[in-house]
C-alpha positions in Angstrom: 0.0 0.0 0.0 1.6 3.1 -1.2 2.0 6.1 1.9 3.5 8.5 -0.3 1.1 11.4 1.3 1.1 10.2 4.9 3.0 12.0 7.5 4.3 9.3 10.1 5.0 9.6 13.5 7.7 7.6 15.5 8.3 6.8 19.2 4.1 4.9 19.6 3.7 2.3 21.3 0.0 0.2 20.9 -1.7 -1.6 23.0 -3.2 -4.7 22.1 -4.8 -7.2 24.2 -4.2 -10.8 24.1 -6.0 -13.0 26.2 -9.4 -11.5 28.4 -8.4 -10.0 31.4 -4.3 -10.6 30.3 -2.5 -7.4 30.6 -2.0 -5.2 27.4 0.9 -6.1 25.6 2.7 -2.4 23.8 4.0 -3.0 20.7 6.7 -0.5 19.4 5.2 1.0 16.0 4.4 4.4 14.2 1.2 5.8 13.6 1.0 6.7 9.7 -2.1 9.9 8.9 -2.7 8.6 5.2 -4.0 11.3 3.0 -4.8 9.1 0.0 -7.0 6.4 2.2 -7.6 9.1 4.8 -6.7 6.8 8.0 -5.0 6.4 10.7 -2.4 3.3 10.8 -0.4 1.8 13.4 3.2 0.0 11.6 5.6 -1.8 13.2 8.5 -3.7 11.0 6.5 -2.9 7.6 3.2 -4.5 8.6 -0.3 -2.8 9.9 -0.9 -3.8 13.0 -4.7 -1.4 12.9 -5.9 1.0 10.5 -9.0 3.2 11.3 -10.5 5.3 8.6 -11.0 9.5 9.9 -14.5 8.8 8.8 -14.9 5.7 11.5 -13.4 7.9 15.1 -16.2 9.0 17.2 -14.1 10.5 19.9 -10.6 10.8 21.4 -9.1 11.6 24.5 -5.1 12.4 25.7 -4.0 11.8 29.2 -0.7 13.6 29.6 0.0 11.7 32.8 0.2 8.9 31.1 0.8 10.0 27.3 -2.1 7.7 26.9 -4.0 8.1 23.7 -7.5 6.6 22.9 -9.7 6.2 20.1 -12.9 5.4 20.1 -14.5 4.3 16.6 -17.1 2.3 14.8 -16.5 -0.5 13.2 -17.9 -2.4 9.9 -20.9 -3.4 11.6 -21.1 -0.2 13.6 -20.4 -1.7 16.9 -17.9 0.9 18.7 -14.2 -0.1 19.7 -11.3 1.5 20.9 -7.6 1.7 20.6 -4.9 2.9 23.0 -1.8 3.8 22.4 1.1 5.3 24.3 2.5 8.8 22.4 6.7 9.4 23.3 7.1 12.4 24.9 9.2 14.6 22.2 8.3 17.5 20.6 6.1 16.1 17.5 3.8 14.8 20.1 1.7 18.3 20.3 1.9 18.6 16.7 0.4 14.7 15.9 -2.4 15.2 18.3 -3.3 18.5 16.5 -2.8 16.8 13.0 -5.2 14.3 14.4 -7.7 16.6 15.3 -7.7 18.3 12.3 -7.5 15.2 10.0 -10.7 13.3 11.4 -12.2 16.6 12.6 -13.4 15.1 15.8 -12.4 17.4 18.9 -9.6 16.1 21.6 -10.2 16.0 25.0 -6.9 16.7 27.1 -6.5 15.9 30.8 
């Protein structure tokens, strides 16, 4: 899948759950903002590990405490989800949650 107008951002780390009830497992990655599909995808070693169309996010939220991102969405059959993900704390952080907001135009709430 080409990414040639995607900005991507390093330093993510996403959570993903294995067993119920097991603890969240991070997985190092970089969260790609794809003009040309208009989506959000997490990478890590060349491969999508989640992709979430701007058209599918219903709401998201920051927790600078914790640099914790989520996303809430709906999926194919319109049953809502969410995704967390853990944002490094450099100076592009700011400027990726702003590019989210604007991208999917769904407002951030910060805490």
């Amino acid at each position: 899948m080409a990414r040639a107008q995607g900005t991507a951002y390093e330093g993510v780390k996403l959570y993903r759950q294995g067993a119920p009830n097991a603890k969240p497992v991070k997985i190092q990655c970089s969260l790609n903002l794809d003009a040309n599909i208009q989506a959000l995808i997490f990478i890590s070693k060349g491969q999508d590990l989640r992709s979430l169309s701007f058209r599918s996010i219903t709401s998201m939220s920051f927790t600078r405490k914790h640099n914790l991102l989520t996303i809430q969405y709906k999926d194919a059959t319109g049953s809502g989800q969410f995704v967390q993900c853990e944002l490094d704390n450099g100076n592009s952080r700011d400027h990726l949650l702003a590019t989210i907001e604007s991208k999917t135009g769904v407002a951030l709430t910060r805490s």
